[in-house]
Structure formats: C-alpha cells, structure tokens
BAMI-987823 format. One record per residue (C-alpha): x, y, z; residue number from 1; residue in one letter. Coordinates in Angstrom, 3 decimals, padded with zeros to 6 digits, always signed. Example, Ala and Ser with C-alpha at 12.3 -4.5 7.8 and 13.67 -1.06 7.14 Angstrom:
// BAMI-987823
+----------+----------+----------+-----+------+
!       c1 !       c2 !       c3 ! seq ! type !
+----------+----------+----------+-----+------+
! +012.300 ! -004.500 ! +007.800 !   1 !    A !
! +013.670 ! -001.060 ! +007.140 !   2 !    S !
+----------+----------+----------+-----+------+
//
This chain:
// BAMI-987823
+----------+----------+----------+-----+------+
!       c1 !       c2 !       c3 ! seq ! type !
+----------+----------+----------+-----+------+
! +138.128 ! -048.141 ! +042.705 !   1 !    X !
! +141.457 ! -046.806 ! +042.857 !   2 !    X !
! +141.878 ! -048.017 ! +046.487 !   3 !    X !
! +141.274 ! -051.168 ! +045.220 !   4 !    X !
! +143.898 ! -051.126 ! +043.012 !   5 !    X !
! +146.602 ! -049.357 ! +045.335 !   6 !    X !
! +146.453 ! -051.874 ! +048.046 !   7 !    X !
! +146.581 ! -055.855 ! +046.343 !   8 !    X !
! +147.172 ! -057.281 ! +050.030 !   9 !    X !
! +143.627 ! -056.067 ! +050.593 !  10 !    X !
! +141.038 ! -058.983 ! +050.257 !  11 !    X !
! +138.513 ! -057.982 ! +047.719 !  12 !    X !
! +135.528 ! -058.589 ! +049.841 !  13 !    X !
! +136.462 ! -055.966 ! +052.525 !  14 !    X !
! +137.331 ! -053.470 ! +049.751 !  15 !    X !
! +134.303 ! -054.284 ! +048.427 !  16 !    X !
! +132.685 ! -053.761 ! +051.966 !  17 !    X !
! +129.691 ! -050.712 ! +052.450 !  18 !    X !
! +131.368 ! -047.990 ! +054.875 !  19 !    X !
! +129.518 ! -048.426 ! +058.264 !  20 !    X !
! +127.210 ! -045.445 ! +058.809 !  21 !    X !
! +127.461 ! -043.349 ! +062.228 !  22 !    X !
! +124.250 ! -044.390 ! +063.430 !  23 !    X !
! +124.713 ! -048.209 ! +062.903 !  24 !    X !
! +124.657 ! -050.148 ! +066.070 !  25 !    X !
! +127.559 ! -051.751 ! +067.462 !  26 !    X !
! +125.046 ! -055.215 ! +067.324 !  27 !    X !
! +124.799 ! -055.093 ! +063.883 !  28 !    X !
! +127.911 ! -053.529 ! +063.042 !  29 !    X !
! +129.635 ! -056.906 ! +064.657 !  30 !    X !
! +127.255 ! -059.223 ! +062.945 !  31 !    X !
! +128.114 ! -057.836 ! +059.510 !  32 !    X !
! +132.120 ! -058.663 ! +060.257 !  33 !    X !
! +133.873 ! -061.364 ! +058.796 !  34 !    X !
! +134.514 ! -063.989 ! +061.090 !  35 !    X !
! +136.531 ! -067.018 ! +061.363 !  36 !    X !
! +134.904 ! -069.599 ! +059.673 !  37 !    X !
! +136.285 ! -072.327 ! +062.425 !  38 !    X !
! +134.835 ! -070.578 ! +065.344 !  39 !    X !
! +138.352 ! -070.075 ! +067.219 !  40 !    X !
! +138.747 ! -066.134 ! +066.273 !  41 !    X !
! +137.814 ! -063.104 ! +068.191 !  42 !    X !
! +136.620 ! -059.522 ! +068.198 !  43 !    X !
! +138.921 ! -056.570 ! +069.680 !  44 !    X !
! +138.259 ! -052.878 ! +070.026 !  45 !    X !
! +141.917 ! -051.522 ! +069.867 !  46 !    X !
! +142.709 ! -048.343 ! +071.629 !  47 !    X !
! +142.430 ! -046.735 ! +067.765 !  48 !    X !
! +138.897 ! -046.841 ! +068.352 !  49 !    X !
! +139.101 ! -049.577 ! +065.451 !  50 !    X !
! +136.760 ! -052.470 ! +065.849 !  51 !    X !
! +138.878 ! -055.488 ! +064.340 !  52 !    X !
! +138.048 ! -059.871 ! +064.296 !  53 !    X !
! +141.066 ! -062.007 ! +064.534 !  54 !    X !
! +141.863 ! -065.490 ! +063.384 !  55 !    X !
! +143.267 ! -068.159 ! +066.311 !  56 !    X !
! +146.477 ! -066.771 ! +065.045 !  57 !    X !
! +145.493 ! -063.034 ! +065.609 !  58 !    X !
! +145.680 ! -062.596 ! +061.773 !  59 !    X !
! +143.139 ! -059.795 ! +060.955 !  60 !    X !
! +139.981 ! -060.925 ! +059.194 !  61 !    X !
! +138.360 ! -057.655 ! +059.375 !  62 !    X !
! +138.104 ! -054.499 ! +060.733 !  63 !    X !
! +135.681 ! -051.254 ! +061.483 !  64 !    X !
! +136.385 ! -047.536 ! +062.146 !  65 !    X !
! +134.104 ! -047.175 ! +065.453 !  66 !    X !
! +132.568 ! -043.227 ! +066.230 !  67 !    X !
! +132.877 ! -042.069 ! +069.741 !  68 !    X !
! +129.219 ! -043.016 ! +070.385 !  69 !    X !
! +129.665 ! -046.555 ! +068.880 !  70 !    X !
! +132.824 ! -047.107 ! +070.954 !  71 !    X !
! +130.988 ! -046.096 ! +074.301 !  72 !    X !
! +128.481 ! -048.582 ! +073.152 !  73 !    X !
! +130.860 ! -051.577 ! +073.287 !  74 !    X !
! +131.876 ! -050.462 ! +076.859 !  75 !    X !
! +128.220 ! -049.903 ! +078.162 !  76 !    X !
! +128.001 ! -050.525 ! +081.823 !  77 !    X !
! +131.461 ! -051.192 ! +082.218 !  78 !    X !
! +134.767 ! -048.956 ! +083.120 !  79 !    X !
! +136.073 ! -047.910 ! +079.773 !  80 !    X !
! +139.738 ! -047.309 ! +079.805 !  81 !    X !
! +140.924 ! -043.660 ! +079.648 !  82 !    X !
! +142.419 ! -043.959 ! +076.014 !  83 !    X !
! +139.251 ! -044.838 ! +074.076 !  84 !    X !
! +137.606 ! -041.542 ! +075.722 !  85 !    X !
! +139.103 ! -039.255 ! +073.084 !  86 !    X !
! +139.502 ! -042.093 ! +070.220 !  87 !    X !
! +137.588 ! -041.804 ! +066.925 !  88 !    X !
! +138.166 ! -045.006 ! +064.403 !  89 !    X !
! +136.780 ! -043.529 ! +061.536 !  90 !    X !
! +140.332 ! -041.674 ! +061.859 !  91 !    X !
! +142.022 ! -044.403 ! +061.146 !  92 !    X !
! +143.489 ! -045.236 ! +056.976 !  93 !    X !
! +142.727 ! -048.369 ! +055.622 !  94 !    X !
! +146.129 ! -049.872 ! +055.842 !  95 !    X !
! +146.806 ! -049.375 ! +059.961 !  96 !    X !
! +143.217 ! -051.125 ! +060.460 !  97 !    X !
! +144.377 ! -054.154 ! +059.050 !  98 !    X !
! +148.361 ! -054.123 ! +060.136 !  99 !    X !
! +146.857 ! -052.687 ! +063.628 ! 100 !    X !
! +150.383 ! -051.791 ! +066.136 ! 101 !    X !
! +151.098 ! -054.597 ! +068.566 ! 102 !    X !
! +148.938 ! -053.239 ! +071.113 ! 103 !    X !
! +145.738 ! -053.323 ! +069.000 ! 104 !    X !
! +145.977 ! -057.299 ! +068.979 ! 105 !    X !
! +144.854 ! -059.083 ! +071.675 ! 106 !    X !
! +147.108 ! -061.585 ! +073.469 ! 107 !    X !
! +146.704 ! -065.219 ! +072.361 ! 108 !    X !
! +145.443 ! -067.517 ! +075.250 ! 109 !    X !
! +147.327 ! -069.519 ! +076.845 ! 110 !    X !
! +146.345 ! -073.711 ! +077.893 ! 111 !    X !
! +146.641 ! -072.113 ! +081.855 ! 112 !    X !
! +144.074 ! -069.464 ! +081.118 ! 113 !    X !
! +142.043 ! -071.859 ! +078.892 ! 114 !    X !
! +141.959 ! -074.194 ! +081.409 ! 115 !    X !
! +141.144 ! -071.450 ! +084.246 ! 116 !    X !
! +138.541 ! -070.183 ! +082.671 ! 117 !    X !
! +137.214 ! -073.278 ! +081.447 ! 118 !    X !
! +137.434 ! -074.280 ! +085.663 ! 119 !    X !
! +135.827 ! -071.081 ! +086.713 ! 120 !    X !
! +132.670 ! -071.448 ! +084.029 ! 121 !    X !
! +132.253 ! -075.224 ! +085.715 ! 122 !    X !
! +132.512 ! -074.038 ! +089.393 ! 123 !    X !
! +130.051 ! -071.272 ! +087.795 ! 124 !    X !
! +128.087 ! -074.205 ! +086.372 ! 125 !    X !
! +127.732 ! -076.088 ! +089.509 ! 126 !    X !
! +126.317 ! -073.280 ! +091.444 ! 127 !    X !
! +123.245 ! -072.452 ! +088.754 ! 128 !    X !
! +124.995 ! -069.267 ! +087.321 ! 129 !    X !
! +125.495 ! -069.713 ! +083.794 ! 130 !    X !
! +128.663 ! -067.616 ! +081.991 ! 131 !    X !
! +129.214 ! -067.283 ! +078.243 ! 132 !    X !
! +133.249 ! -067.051 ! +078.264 ! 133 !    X !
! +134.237 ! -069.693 ! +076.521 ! 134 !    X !
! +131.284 ! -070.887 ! +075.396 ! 135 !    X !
! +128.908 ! -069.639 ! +072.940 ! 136 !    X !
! +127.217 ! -066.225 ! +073.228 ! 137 !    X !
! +123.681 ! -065.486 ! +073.688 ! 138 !    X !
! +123.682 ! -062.644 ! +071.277 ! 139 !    X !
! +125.768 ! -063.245 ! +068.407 ! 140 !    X !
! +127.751 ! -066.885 ! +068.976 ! 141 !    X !
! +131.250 ! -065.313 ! +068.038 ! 142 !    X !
! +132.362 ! -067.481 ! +071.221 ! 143 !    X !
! +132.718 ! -070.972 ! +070.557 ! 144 !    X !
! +135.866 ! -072.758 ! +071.997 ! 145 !    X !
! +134.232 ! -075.472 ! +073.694 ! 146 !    X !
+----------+----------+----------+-----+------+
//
C-alpha cells in the first residue's frame, strides 16, 4: 500500500496489478498487459529485460519485469541481441519501468516505413504468402494499423 501512496503518477490499475510469477508464459503474460484501447500502440522488450506496451505516442501504458527464461522466450528462434543475455527485469524498480531510458522506447514509424511495409505485405500478398506486420496478429491481435 505504501507504494501506492509514494508514487501518485502511478495509474492505480497497474499498482493494483498481481506481480507476474516466474513461470508465467510470455503468451499470457502479454495478454494480461494494458493495451491501447485504439489499436495503434505496441509491445517492446527493452534491453532492461522489461517487457513494456506503448501508446502511438510511445507513452507507456504498461510494463513487466521479464526473468531470463521469459526473455529467451520472446526471442525463440530468432538471434537475440547480446545485451538481453545477462538481463533480468524483475531487477528493475517500479519507477524506471515506466520512465524506461531513451533506448527502451521504440522508434515511432515513419509514413516511408509505413508505406514500405505496407508495399512489401502486398507484394507478399500477391504471391500467396500471408505476413502479419501491419496487420493483425494471429495470436494475440496487438497489431492492427490497417
């Protein structure tokens, strides 16, 4: 309670939030994040190991302290950059989860890469190979700039 108290900017549902156990899967760890409610935010793993969901103007919504095992998770079958191999978000306070350092938030798109992707996914399109990026996901629909 007294965390609650200490940090006002906090929004009352996240201090409210459960702590995510160590054996929670990344799947349902994202599905139980706040999300932007008009579909134009994103999810991040920052090099802090810290799980976080952005607004369209890369405010943060929300944000999770990721174990070592949950963070390989979120990079499973792909190259997983150097940093995140000794990273631990559970390390992380409260207060640098949600003010992350500037290289914790991703970039905001541009109309050129909008409008490259949005070309690539249609060239994708036209040759029977279907492609989630900016579309909407299979798994969880966090994706939906279309």
């Amino acid at each position: 309670m007294a965390d609650k108290l200490l940090n006002p900017t906090m929004p009352q549902a996240v201090a409210d939030r459960q702590p995510v156990g160590d054996n929670m899967s990344l799947r349902d760890i994202k599905r139980s994040m706040k999300k932007d409610p008009d579909g134009h935010g994103i999810s991040a793993l920052g090099y802090d190991g810290v799980l976080r969901t952005f607004d369209n103007e890369r405010n943060v919504l929300d944000a999770v302290g990721l174990n070592p095992t949950q963070i390989r998770e979120y990079y499973d079958g792909l190259p997983m950059p150097g940093r995140l191999l000794t990273a631990d978000g559970r390390n992380i306070s409260r207060w640098d989860m949600f003010h992350p350092d500037a290289e914790n938030i991703p970039r905001k798109f541009t109309e050129e890469d909008i409008a490259t992707t949005r070309a690539y996914n249609e060239e994708l399109e036209r040759r029977g190979v279907t492609s989630c990026i900016l579309g909407k996901l299979a798994d969880d629909g966090e994706s939906n700039l279309r």
